[in-house]
DOSE-371843 format. One record per residue: residue in three letters; x, y, z of N, C-alpha, C, O in turn. Coordinates in steps of 0.05 Angstrom, whole numbers, plus 32768, in hexadecimal, padded with zeros to 4 digits. Example, Ala and Ser with C-alpha at 12.3 -4.5 7.8 and 13.67 -1.06 7.14 Angstrom:
% DOSE-371843
code	nu	nv	nw	cau	cav	caw	cu	cv	cw	ou	ov	ow
Ala	8108	7F8E	809C	80F6	7FA6	809C	8108	7FBE	809C	811D	7FBE	80A9 $
Ser	8101	7FD3	808E	8111	7FEB	808F	8102	8001	809D	810C	8017	80A1 $
***
This chain:
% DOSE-371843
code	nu	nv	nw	cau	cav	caw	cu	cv	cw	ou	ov	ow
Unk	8130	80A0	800D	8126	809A	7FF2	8114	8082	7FF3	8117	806E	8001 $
Unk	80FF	8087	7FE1	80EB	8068	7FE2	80FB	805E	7FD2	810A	806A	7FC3 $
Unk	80F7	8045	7FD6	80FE	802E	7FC2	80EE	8027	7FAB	80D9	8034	7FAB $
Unk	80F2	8016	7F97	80E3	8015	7F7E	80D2	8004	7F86	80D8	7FF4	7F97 $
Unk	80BC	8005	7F7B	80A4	7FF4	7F7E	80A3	7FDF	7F6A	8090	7FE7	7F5C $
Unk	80A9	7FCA	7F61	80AB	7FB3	7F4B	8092	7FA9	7F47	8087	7F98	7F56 $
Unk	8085	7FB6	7F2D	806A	7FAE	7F2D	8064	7F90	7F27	804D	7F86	7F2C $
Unk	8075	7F83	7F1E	8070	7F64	7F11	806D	7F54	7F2B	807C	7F57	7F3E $
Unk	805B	7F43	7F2B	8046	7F2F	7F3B	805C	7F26	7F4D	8060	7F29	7F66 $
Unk	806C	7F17	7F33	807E	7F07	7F3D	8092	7F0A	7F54	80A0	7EF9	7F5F $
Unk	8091	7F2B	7F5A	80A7	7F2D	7F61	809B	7F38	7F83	80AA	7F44	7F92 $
Unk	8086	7F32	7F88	807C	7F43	7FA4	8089	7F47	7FB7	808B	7F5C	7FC3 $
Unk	8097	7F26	7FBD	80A3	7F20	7FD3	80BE	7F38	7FD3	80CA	7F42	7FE7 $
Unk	80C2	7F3B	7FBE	80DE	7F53	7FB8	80D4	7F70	7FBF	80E1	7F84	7FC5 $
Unk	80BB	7F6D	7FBB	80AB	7F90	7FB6	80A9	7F94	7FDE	80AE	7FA8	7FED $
Unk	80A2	7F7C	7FE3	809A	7F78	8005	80BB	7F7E	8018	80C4	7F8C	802A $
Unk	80C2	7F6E	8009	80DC	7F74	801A	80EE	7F92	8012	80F8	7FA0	8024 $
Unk	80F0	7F97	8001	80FB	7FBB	8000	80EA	7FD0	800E	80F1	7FE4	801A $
Unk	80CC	7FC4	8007	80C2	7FD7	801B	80C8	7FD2	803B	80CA	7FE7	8048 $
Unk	80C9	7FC0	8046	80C9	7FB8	8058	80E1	7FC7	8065	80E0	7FDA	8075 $
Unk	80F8	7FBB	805A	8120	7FC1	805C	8116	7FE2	805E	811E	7FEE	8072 $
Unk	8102	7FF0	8049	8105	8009	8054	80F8	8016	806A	80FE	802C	8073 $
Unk	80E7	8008	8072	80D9	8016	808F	80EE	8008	80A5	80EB	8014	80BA $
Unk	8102	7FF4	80A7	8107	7FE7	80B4	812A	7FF7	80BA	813C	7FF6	80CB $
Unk	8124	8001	80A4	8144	8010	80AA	813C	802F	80B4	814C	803B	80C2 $
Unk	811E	803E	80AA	8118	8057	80BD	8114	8059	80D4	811A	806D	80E1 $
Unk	80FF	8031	80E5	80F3	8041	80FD	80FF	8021	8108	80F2	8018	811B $
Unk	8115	800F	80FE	8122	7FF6	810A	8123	7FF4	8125	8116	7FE4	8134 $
Unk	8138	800A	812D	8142	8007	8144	8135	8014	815D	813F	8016	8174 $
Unk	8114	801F	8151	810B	802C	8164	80EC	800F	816B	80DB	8012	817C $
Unk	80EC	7FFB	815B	80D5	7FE8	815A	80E0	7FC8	8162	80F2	7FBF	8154 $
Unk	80D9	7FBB	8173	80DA	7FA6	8183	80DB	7F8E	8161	80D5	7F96	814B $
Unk	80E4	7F79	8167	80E6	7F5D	8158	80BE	7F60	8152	80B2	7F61	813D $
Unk	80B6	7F60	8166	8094	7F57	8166	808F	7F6E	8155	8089	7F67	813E $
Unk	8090	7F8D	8159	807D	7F9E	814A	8091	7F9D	812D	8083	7FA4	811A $
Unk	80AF	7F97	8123	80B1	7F97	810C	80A0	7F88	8100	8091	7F94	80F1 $
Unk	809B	7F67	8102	808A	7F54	8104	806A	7F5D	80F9	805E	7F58	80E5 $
Unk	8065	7F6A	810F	804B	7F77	80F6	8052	7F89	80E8	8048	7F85	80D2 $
Unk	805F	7F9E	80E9	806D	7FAE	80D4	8068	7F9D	80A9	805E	7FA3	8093 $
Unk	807B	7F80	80BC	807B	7F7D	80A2	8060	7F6D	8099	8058	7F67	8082 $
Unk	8056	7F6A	80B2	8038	7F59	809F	8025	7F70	8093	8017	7F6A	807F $
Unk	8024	7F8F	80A1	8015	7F9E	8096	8027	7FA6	8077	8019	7FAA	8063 $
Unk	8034	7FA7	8075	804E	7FA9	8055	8038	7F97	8046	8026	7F9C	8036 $
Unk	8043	7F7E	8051	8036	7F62	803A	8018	7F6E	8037	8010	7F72	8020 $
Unk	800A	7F72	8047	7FF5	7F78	803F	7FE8	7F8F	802F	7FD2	7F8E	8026 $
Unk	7FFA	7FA8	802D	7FFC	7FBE	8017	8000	7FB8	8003	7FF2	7FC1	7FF1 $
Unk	801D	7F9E	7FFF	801F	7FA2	7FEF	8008	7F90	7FD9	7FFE	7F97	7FC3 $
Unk	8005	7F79	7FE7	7FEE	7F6E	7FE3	7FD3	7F81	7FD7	7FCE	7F7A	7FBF $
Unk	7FC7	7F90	7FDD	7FB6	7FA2	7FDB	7FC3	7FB5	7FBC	7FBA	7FB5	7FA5 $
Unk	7FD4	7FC0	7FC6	7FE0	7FCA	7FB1	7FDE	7FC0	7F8E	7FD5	7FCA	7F79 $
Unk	7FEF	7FA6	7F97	7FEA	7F93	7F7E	7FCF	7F95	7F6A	7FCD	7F9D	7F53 $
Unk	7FB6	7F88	7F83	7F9F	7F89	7F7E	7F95	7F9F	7F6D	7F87	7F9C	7F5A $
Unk	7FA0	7FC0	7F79	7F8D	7FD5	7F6B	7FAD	7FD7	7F49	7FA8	7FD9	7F31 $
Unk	7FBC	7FD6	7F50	7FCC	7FD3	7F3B	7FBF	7FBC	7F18	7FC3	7FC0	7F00 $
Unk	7FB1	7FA7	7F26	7FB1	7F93	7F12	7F97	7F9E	7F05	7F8B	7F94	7EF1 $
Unk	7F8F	7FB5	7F11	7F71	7FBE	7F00	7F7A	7FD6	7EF1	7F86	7FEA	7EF8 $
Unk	7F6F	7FCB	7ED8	7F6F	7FDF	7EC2	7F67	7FF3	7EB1	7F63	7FEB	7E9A $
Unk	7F64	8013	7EB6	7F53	8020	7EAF	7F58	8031	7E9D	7F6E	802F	7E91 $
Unk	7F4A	8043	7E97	7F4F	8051	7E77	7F4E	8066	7E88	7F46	8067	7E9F $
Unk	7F5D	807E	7E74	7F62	809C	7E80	7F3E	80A1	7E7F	7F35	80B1	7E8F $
Unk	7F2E	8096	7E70	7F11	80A1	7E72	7F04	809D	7E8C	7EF4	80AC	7E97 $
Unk	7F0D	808B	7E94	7F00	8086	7EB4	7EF9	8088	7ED1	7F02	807B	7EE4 $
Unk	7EE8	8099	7ED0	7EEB	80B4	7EE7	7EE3	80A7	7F03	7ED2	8097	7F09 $
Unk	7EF3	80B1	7F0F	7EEC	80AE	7F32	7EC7	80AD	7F3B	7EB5	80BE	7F38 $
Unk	7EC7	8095	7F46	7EAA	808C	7F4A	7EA4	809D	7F68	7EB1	809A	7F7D $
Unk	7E8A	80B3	7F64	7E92	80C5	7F7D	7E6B	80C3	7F8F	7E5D	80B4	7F81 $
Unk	7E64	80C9	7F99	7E44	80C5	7FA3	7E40	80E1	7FB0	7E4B	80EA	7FC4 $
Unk	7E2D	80EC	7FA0	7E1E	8106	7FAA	7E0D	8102	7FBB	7DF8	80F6	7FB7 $
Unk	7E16	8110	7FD6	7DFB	8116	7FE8	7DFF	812C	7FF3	7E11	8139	7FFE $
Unk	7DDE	812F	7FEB	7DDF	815C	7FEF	7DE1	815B	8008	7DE3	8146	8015 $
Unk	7DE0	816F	8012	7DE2	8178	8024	7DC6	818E	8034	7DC2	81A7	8034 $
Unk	7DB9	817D	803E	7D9E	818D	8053	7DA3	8196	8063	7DAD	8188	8074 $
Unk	7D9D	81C0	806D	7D99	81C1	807A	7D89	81BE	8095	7D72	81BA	808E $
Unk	7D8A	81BF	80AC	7D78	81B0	80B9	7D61	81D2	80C0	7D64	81EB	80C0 $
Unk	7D52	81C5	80C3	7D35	81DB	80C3	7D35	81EE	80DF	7D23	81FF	80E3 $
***
């Protein structure tokens, strides 16, 4: 089961560590002290990221920004 994600700022360090406790209890005993270690710095940094696209606010009107390029065949 995922764990809950706690959207409030305040609480990251909480959001970091459940996520963490849960990768750490799937793949723990198969990952060294060093690779949990980055384990959890790549976490902090999702969740970090996460936060970021979380704190932006958009309206159901606001459509996915997408770039058309046709497609040429070659001659």
């Amino acid at each position: 089961m995922i764990p809950l994600i706690i959207m409030d700022n305040r609480d990251a360090k909480k959001e970091v560590e459940l996520l963490f406790e849960f990768v750490r209890d799937l793949y723990g005993d198969r990952l060294t002290d060093e690779e949990l270690e980055e384990v959890r710095n790549g976490v902090e940094h999702i969740a970090e990221t996460a936060a970021a696209l979380r704190s932006i606010k958009l309206e159901n009107s606001v459509e996915p920004f997408s770039v058309f390029k046709p497609h040429r065949k070659e001659a």
